[in-house]
mmCIF entry with sequence, helices, sheets and N, C-alpha, C, O atoms, coordinates in Angstrom:
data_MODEL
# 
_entry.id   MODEL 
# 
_entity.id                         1 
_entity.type                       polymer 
_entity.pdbx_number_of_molecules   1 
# 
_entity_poly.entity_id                      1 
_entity_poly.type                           'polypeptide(L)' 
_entity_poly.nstd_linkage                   no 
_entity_poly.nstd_monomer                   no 
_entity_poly.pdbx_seq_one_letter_code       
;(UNK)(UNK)(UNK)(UNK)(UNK)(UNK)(UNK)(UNK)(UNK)(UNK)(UNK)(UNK)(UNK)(UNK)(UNK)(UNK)
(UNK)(UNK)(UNK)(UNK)(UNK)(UNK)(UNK)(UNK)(UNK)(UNK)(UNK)(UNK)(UNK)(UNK)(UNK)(UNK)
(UNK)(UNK)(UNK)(UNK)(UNK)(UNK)(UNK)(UNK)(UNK)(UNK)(UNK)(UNK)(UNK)(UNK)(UNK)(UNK)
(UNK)(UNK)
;
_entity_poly.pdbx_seq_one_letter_code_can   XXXXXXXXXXXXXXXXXXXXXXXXXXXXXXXXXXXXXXXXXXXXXXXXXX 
_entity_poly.pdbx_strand_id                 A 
# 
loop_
_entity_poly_seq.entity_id 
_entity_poly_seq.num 
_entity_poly_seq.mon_id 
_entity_poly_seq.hetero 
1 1  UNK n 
1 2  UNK n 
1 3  UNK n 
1 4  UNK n 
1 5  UNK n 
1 6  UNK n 
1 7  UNK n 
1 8  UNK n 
1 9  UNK n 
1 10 UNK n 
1 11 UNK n 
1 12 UNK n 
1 13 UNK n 
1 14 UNK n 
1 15 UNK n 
1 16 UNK n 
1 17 UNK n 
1 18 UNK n 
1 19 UNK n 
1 20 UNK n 
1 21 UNK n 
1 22 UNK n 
1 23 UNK n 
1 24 UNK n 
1 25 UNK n 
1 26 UNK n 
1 27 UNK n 
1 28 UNK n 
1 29 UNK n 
1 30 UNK n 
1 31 UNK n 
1 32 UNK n 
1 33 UNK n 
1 34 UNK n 
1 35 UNK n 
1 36 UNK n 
1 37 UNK n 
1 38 UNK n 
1 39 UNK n 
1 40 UNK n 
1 41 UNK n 
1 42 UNK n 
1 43 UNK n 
1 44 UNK n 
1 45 UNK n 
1 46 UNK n 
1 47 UNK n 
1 48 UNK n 
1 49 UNK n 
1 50 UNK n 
# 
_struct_asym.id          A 
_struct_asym.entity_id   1 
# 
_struct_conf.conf_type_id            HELX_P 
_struct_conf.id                      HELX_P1 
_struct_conf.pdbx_PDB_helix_id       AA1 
_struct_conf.beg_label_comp_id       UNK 
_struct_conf.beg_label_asym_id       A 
_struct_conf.beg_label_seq_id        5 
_struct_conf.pdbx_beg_PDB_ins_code   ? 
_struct_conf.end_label_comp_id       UNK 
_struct_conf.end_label_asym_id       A 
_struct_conf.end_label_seq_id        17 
_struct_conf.pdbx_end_PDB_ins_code   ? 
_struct_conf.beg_auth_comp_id        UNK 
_struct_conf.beg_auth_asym_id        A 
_struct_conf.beg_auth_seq_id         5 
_struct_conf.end_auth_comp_id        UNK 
_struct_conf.end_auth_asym_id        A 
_struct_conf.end_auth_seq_id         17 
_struct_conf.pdbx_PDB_helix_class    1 
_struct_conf.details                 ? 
_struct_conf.pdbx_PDB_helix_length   13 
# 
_struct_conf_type.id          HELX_P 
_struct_conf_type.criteria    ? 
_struct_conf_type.reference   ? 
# 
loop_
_atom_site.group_PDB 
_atom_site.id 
_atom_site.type_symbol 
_atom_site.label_atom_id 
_atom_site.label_alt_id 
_atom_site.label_comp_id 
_atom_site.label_asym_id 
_atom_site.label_entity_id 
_atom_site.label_seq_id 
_atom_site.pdbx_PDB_ins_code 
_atom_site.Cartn_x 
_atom_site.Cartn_y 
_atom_site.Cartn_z 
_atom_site.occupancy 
_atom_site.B_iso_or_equiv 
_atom_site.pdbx_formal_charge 
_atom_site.auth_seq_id 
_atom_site.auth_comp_id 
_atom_site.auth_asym_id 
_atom_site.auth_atom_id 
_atom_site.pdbx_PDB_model_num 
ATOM 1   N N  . UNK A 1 1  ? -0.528 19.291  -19.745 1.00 0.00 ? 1  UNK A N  1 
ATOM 2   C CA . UNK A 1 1  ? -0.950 19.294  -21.114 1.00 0.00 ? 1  UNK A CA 1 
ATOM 3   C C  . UNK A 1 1  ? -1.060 17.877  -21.658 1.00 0.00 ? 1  UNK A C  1 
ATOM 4   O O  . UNK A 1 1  ? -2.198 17.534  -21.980 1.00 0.00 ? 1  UNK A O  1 
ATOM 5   N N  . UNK A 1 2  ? -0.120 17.031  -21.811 1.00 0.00 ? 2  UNK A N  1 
ATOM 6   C CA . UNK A 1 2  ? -0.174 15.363  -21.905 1.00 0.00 ? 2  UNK A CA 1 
ATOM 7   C C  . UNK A 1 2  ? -1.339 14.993  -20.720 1.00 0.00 ? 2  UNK A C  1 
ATOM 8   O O  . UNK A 1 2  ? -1.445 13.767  -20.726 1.00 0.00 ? 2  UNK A O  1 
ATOM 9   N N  . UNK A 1 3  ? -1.986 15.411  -20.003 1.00 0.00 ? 3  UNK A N  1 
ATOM 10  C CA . UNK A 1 3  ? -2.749 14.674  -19.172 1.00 0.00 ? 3  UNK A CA 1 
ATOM 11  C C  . UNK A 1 3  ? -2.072 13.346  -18.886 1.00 0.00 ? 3  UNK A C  1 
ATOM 12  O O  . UNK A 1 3  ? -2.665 12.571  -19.635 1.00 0.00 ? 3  UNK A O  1 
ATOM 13  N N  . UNK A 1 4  ? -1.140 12.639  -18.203 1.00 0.00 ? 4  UNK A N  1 
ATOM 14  C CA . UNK A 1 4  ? -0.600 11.594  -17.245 1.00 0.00 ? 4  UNK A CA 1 
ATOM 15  C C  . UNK A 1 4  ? -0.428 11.884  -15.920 1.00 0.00 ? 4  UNK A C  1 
ATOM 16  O O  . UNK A 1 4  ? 0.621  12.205  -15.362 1.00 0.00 ? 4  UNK A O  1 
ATOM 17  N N  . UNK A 1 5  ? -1.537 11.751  -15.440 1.00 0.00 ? 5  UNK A N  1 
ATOM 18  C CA . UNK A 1 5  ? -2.069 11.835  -14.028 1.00 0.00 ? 5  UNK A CA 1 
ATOM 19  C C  . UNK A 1 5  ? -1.585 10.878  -13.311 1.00 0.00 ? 5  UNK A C  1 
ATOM 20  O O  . UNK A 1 5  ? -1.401 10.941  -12.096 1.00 0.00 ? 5  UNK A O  1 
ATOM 21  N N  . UNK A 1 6  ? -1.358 9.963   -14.003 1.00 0.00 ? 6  UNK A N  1 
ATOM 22  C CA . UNK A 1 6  ? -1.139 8.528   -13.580 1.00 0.00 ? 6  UNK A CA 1 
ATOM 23  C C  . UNK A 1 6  ? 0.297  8.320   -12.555 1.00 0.00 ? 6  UNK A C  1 
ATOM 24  O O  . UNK A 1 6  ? 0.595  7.799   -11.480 1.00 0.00 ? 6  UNK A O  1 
ATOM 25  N N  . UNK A 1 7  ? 1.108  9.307   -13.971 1.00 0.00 ? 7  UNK A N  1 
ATOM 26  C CA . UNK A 1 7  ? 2.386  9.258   -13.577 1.00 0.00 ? 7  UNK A CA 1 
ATOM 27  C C  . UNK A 1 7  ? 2.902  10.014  -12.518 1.00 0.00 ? 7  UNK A C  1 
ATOM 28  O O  . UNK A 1 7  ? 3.922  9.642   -11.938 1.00 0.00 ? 7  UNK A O  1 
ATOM 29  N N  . UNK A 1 8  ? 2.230  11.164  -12.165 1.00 0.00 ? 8  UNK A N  1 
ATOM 30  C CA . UNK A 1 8  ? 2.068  12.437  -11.223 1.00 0.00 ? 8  UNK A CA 1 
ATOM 31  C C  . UNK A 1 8  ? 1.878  11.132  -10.418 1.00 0.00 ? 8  UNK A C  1 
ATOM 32  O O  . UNK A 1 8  ? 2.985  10.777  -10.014 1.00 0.00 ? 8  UNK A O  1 
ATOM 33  N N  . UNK A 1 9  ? 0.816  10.202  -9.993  1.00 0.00 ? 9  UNK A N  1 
ATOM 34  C CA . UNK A 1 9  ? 0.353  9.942   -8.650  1.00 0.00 ? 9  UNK A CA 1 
ATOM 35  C C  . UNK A 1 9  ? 1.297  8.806   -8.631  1.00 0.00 ? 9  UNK A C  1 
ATOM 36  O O  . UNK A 1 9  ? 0.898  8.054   -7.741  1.00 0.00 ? 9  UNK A O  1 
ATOM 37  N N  . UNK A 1 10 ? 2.270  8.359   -9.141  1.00 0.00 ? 10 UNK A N  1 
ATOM 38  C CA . UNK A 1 10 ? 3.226  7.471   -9.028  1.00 0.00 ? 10 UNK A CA 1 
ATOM 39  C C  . UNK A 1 10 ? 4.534  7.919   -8.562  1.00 0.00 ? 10 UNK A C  1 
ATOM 40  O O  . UNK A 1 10 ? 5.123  7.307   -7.671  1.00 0.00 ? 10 UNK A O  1 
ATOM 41  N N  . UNK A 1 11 ? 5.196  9.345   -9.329  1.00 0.00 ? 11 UNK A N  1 
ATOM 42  C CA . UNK A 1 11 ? 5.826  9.893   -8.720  1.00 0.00 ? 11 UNK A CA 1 
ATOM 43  C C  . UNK A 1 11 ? 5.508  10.605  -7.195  1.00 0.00 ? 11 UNK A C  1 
ATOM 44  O O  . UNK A 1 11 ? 6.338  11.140  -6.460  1.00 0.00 ? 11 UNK A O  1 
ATOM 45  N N  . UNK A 1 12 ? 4.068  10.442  -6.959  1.00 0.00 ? 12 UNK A N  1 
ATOM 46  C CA . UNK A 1 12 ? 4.042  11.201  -5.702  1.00 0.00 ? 12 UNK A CA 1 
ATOM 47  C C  . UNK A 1 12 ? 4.186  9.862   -4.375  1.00 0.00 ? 12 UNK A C  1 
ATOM 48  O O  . UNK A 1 12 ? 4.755  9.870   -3.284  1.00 0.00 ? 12 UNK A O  1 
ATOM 49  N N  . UNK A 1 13 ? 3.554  9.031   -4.944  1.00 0.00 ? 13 UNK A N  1 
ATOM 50  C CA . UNK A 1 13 ? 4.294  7.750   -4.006  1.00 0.00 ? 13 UNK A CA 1 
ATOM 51  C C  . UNK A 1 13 ? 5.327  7.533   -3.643  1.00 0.00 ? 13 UNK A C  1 
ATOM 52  O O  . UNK A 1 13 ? 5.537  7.116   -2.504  1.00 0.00 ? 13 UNK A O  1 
ATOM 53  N N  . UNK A 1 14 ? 6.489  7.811   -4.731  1.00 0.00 ? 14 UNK A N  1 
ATOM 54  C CA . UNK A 1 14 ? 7.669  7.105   -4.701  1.00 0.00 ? 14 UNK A CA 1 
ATOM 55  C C  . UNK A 1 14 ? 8.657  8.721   -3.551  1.00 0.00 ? 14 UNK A C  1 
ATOM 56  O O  . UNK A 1 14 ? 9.522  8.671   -2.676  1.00 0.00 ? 14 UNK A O  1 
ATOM 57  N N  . UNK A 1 15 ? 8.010  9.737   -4.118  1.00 0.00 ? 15 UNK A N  1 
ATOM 58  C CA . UNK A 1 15 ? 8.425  10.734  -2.973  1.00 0.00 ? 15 UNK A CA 1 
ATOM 59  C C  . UNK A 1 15 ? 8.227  10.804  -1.639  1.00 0.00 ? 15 UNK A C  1 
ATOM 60  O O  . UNK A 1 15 ? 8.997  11.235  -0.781  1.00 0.00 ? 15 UNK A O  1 
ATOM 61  N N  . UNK A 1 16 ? 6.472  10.074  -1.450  1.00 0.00 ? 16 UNK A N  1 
ATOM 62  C CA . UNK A 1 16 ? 6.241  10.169  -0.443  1.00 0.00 ? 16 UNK A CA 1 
ATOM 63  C C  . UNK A 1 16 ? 7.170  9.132   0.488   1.00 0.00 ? 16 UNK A C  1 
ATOM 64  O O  . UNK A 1 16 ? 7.575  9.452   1.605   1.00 0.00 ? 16 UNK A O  1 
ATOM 65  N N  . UNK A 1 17 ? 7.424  7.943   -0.093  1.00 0.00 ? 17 UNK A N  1 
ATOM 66  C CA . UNK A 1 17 ? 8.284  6.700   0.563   1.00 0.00 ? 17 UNK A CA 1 
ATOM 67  C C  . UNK A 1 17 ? 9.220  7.313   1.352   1.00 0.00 ? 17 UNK A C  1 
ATOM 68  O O  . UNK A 1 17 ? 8.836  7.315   2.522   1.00 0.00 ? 17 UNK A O  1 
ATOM 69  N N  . UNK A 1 18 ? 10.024 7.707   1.240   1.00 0.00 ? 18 UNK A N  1 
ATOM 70  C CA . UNK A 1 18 ? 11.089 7.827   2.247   1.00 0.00 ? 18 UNK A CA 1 
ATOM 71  C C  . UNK A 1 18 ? 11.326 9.137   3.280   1.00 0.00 ? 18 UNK A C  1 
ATOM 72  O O  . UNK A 1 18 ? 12.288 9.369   4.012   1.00 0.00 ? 18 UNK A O  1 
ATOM 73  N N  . UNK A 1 19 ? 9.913  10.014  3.034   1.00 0.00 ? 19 UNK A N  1 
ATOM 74  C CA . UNK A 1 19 ? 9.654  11.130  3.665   1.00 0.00 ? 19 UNK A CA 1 
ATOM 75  C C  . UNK A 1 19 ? 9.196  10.478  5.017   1.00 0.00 ? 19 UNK A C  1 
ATOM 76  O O  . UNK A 1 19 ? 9.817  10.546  6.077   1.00 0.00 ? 19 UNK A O  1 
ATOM 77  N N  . UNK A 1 20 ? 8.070  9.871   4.811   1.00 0.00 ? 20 UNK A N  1 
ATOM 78  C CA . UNK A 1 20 ? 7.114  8.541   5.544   1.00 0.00 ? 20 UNK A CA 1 
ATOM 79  C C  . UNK A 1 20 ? 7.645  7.474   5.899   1.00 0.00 ? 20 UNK A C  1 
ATOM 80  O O  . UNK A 1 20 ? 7.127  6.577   6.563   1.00 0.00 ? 20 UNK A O  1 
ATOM 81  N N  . UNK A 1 21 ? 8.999  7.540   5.351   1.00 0.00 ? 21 UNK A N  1 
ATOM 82  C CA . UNK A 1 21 ? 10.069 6.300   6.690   1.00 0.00 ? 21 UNK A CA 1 
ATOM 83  C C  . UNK A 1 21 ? 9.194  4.913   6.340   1.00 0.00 ? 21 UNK A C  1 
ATOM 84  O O  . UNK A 1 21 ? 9.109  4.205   7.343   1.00 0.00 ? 21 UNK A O  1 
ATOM 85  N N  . UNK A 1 22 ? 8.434  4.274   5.012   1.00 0.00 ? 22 UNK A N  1 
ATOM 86  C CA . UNK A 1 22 ? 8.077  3.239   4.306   1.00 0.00 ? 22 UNK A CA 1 
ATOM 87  C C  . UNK A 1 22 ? 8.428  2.862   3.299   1.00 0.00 ? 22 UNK A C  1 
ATOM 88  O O  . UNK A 1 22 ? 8.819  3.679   2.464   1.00 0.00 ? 22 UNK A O  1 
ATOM 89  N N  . UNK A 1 23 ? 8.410  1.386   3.000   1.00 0.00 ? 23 UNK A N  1 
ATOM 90  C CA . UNK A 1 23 ? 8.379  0.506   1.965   1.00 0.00 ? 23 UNK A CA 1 
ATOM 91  C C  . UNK A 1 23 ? 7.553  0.108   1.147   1.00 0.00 ? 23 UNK A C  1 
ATOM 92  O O  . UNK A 1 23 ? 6.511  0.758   1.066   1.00 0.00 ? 23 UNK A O  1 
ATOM 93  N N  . UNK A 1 24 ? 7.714  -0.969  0.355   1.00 0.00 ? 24 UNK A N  1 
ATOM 94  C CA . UNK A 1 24 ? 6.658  -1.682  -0.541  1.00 0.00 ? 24 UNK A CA 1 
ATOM 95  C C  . UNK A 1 24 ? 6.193  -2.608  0.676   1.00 0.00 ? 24 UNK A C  1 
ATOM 96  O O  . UNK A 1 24 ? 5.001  -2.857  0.852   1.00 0.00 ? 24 UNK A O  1 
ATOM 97  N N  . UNK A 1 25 ? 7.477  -3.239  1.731   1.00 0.00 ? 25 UNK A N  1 
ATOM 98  C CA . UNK A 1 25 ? 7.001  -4.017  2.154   1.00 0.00 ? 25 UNK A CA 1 
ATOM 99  C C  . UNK A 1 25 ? 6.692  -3.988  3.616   1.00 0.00 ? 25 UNK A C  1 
ATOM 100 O O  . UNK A 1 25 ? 6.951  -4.950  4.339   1.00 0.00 ? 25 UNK A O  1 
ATOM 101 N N  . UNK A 1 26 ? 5.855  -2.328  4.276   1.00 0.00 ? 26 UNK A N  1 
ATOM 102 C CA . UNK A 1 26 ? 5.542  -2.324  5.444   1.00 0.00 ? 26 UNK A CA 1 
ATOM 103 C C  . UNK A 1 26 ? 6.705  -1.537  6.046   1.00 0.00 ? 26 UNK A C  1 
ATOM 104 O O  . UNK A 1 26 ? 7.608  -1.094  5.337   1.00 0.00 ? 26 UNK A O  1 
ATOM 105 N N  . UNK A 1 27 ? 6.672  -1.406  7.106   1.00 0.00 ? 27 UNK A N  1 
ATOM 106 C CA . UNK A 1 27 ? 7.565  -1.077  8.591   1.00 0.00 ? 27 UNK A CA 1 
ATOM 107 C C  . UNK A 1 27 ? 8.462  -2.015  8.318   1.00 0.00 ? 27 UNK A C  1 
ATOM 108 O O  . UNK A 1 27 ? 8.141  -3.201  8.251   1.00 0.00 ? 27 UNK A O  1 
ATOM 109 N N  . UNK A 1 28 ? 9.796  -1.549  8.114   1.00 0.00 ? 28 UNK A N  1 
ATOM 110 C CA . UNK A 1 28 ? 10.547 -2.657  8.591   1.00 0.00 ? 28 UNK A CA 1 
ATOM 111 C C  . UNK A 1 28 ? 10.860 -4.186  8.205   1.00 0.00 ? 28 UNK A C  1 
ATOM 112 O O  . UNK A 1 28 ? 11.431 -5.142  8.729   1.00 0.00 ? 28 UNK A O  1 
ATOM 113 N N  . UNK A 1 29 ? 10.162 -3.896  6.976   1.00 0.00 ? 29 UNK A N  1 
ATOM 114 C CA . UNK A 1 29 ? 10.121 -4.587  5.887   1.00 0.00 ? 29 UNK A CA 1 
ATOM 115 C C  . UNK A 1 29 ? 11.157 -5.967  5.065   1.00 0.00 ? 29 UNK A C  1 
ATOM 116 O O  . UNK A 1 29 ? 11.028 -7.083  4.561   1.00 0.00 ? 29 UNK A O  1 
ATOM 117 N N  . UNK A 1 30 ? 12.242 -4.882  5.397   1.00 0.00 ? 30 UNK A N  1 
ATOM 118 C CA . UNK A 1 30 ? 13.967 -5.119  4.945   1.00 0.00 ? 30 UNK A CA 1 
ATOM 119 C C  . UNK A 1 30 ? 14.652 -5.598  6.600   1.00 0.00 ? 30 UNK A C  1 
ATOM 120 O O  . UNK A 1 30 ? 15.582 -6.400  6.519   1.00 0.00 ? 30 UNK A O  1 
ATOM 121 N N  . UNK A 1 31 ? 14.400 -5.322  7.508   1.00 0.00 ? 31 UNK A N  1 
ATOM 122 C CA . UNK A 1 31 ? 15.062 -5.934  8.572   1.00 0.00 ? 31 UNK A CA 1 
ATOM 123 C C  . UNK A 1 31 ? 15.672 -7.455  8.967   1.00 0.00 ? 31 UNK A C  1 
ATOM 124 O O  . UNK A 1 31 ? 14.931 -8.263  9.528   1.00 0.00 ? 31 UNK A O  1 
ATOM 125 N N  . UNK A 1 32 ? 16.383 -7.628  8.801   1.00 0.00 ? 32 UNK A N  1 
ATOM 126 C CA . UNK A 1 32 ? 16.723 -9.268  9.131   1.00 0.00 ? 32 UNK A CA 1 
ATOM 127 C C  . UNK A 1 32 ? 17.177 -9.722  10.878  1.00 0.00 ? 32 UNK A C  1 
ATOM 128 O O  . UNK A 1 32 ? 17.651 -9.108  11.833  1.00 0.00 ? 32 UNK A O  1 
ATOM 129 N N  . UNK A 1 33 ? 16.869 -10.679 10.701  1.00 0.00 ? 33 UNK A N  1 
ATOM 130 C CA . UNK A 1 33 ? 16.864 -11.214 12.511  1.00 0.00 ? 33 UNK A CA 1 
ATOM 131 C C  . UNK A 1 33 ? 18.072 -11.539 12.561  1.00 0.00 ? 33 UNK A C  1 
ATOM 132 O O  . UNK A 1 33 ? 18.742 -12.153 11.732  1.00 0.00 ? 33 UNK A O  1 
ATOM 133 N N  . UNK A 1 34 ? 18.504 -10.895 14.080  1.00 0.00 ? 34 UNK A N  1 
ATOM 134 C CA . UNK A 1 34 ? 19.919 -10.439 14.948  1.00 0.00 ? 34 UNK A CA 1 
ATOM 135 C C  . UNK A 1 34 ? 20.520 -12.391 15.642  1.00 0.00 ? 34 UNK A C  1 
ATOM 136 O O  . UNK A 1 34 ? 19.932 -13.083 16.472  1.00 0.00 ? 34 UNK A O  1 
ATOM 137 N N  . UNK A 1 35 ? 21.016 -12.513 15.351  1.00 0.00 ? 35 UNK A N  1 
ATOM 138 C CA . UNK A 1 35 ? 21.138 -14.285 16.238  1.00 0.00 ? 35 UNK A CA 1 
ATOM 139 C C  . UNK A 1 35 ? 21.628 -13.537 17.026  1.00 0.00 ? 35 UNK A C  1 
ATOM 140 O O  . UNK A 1 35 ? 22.260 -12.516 16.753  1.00 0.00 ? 35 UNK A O  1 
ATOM 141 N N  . UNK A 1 36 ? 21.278 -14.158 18.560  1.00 0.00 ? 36 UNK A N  1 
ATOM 142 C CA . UNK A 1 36 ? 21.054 -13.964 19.692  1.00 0.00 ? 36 UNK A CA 1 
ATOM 143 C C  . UNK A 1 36 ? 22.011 -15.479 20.200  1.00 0.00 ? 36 UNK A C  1 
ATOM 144 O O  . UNK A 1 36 ? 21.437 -16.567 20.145  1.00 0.00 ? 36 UNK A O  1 
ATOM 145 N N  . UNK A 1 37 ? 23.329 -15.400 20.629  1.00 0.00 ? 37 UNK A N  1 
ATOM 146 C CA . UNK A 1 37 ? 23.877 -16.182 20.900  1.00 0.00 ? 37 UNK A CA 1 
ATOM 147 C C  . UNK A 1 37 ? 24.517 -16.044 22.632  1.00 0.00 ? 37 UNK A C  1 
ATOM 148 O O  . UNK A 1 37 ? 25.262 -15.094 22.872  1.00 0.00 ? 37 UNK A O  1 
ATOM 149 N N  . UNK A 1 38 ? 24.238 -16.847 23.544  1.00 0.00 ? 38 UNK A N  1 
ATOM 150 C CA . UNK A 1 38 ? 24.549 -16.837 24.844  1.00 0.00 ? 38 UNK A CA 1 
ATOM 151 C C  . UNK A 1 38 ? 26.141 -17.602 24.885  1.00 0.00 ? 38 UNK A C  1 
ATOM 152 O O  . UNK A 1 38 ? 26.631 -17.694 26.011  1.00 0.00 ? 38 UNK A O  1 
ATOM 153 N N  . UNK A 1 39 ? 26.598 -17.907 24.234  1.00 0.00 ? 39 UNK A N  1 
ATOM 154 C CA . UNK A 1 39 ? 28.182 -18.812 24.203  1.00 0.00 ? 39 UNK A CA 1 
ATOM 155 C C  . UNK A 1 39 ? 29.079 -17.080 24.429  1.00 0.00 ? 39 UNK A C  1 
ATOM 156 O O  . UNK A 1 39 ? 28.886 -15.941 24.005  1.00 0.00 ? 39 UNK A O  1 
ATOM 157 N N  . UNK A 1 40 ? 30.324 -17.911 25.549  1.00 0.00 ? 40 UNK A N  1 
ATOM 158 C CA . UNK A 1 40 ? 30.817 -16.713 25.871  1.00 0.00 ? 40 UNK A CA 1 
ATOM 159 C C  . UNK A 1 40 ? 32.199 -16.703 24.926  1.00 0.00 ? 40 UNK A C  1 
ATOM 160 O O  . UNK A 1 40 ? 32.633 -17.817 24.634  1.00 0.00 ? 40 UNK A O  1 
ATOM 161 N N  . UNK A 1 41 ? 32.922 -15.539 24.427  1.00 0.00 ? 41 UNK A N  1 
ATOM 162 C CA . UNK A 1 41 ? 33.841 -15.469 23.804  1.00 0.00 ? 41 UNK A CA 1 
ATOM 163 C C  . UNK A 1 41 ? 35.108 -16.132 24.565  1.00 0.00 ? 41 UNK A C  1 
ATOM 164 O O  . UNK A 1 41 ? 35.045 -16.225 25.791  1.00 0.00 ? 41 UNK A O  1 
ATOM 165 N N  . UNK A 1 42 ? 36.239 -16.588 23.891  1.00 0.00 ? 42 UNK A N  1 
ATOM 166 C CA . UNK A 1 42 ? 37.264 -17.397 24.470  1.00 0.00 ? 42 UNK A CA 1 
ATOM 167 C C  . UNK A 1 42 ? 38.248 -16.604 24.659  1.00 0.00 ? 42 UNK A C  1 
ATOM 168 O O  . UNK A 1 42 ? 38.527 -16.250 23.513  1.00 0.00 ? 42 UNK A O  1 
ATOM 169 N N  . UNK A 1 43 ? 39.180 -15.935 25.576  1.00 0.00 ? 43 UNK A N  1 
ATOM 170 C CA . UNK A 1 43 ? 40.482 -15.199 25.127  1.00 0.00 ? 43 UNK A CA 1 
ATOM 171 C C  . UNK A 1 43 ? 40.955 -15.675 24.430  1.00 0.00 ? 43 UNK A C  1 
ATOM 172 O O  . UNK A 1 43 ? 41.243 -16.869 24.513  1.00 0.00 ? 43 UNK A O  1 
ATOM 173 N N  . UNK A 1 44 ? 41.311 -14.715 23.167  1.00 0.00 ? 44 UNK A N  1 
ATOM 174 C CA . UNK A 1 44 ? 42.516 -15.401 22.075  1.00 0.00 ? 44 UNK A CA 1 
ATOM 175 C C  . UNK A 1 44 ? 44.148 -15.218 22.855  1.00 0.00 ? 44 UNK A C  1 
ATOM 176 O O  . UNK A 1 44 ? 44.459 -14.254 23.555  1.00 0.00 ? 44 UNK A O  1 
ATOM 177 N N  . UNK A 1 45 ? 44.917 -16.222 22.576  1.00 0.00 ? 45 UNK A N  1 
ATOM 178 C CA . UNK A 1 45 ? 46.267 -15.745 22.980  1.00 0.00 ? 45 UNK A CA 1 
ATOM 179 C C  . UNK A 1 45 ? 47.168 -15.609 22.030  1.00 0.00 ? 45 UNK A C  1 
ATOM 180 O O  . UNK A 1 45 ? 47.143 -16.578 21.271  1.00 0.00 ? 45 UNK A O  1 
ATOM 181 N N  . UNK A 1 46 ? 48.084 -14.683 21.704  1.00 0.00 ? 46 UNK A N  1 
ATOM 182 C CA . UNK A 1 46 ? 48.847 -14.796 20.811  1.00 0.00 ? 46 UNK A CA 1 
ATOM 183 C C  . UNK A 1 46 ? 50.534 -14.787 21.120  1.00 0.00 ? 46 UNK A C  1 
ATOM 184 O O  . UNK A 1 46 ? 50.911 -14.202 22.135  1.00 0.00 ? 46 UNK A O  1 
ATOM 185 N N  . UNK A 1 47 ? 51.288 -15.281 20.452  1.00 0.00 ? 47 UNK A N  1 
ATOM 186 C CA . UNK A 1 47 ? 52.890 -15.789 20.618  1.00 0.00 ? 47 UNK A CA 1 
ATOM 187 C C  . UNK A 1 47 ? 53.613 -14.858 19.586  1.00 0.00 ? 47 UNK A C  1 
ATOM 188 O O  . UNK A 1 47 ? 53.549 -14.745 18.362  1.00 0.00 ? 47 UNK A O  1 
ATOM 189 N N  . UNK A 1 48 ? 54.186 -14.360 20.380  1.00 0.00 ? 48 UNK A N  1 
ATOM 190 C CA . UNK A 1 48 ? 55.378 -13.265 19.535  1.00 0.00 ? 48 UNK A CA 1 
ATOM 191 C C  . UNK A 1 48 ? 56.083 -14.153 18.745  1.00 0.00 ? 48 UNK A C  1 
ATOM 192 O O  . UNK A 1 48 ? 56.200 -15.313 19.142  1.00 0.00 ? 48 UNK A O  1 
ATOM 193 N N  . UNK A 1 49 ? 56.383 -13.942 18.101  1.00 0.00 ? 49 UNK A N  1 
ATOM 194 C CA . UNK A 1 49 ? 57.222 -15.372 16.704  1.00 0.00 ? 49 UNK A CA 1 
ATOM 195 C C  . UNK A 1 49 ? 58.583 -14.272 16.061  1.00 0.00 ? 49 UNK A C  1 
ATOM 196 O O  . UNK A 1 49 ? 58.272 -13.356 15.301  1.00 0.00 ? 49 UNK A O  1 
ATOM 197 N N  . UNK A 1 50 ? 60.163 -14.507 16.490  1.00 0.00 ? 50 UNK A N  1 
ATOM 198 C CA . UNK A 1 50 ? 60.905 -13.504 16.198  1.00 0.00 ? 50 UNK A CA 1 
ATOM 199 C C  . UNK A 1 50 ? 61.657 -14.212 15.470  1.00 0.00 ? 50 UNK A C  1 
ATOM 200 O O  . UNK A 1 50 ? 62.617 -13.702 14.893  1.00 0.00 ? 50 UNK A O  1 
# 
């Protein structure tokens, strides 16, 4: 009755987003890069202290 079509096809975006596994900003969008470090871990040692 208000005729806002507009808003219908805005809400149907924002539904469709996460049905469709998307963003504003693409695939994967939000992902941040993993550092990739080859240094090997050190045994920690620890001392009982009584």
């Amino acid at each position: 009755m208000d005729k806002q079509w507009m808003l219908v096809g805005l809400g149907a975006l924002f539904a469709l987003m996460p049905l469709m596994n998307i963003g504003c900003c693409g695939n994967a969008g939000c992902s941040t890069l993993s550092a990739r470090s080859n240094k090997k871990l050190e045994e920690t040692t620890y001392e009982e202290v009584r």
